[in-house]
C-alpha positions as CSV (number, residue, x, y, z in Angstrom):
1,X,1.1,2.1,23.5
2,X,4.5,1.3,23.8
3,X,7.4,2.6,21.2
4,X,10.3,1.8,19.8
5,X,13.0,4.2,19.3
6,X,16.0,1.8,19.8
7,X,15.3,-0.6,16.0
8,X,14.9,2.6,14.1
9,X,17.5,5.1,14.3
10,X,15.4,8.0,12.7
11,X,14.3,10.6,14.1
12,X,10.9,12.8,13.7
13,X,11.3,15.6,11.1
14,X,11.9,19.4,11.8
15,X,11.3,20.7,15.8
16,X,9.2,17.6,16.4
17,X,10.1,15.3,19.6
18,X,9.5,11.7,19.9
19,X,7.2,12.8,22.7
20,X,5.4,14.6,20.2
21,X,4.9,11.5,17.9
22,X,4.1,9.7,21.1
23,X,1.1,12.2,22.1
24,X,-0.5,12.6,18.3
25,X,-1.2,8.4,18.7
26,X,-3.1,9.4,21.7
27,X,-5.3,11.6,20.3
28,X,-8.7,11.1,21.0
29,X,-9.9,11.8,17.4
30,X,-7.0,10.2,15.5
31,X,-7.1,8.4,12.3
32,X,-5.4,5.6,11.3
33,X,-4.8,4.3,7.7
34,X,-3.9,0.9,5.9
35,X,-2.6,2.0,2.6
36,X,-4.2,1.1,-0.1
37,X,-0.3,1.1,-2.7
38,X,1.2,-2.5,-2.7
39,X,4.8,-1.0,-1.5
40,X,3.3,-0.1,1.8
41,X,1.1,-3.0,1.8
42,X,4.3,-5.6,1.2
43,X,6.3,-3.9,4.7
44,X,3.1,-3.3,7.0
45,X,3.5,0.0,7.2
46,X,0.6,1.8,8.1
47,X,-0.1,5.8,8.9
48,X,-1.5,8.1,11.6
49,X,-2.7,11.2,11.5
50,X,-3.2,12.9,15.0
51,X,-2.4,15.7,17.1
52,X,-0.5,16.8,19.9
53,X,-1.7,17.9,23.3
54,X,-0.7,21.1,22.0
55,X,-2.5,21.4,19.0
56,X,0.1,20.1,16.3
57,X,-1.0,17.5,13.7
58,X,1.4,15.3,13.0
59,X,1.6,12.3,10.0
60,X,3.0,9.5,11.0
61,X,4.3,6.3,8.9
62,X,4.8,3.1,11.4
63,X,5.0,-0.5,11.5
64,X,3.7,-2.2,14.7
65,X,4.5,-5.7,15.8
66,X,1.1,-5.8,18.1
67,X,2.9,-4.7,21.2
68,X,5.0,-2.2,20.1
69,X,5.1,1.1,17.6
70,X,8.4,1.5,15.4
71,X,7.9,5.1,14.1
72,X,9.7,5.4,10.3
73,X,8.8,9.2,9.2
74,X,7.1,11.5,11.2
75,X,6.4,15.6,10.3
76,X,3.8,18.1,10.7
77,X,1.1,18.2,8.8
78,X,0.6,19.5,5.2
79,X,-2.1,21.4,4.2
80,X,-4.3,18.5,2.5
81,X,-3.9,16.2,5.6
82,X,-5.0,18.8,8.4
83,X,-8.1,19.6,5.6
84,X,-8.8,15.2,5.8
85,X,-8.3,15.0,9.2
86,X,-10.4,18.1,10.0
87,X,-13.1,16.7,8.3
88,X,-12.9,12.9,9.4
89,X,-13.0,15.0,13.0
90,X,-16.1,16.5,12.3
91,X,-17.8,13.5,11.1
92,X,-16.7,12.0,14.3
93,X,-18.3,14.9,16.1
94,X,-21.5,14.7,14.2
95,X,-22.7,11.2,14.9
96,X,-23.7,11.8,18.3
C-alpha cells in the first residue's frame, strides 16, 4: 500500500511515526470501517484500526484514491477501540 504524506500536511498524533501508521494497515488482523454518519460518508473517509509490529493499536481516519492512502488523523488507541478490535480479533481466531 502506498501513502501519501505530501497532499496532507498532518501529522500522526502524540509519539506516533508515519511508519507507525504505515505498519498498523499491515496488520494481519486489521479492521477496516465504512462509517455509517453521512459527514464521513459525503468525503470518503473511512477508518482503520490496527496495530503496529510492536504491539501499538492505532485508529486511523483515511481517504484512499484506489492506489494510494492519504492519512487525515491518526492516534493510539482508546480504551473502547482496543476492547472492539480485541474482540473482532478473536472472532477472527475462532473461525478456524
Amino acid at each position: 500500500m502506498d501513502f501519501d504524506w505530501v497532499s496532507h500536511q498532518k501529522k500522526p498524533e502524540g509519539s506516533l511515526s508515519q511508519r507507525d501508521v504505515e505498519e498498523s494497515f499491515d496488520d494481519p488482523f486489521v479492521v477496516r470501517l465504512l462509517p455509517d454518519a453521512q459527514r464521513f460518508a459525503d468525503q470518503a473517509r473511512y477508518f482503520n484500526l490496527g496495530r503496529t509490529a510492536g504491539g501499538q493499536g492505532i485508529f486511523t481516519v483515511y481517504r484512499t484514491n484506489g492506489k494510494q492512502v492519504q492519512v487525515i488523523f491518526a492516534r493510539p488507541f482508546e480504551p473502547e477501540e482496543r476492547f472492539f478490535y480485541e474482540r473482532q480479533q478473536a472472532k477472527l481466531l475462532n473461525q478456524g
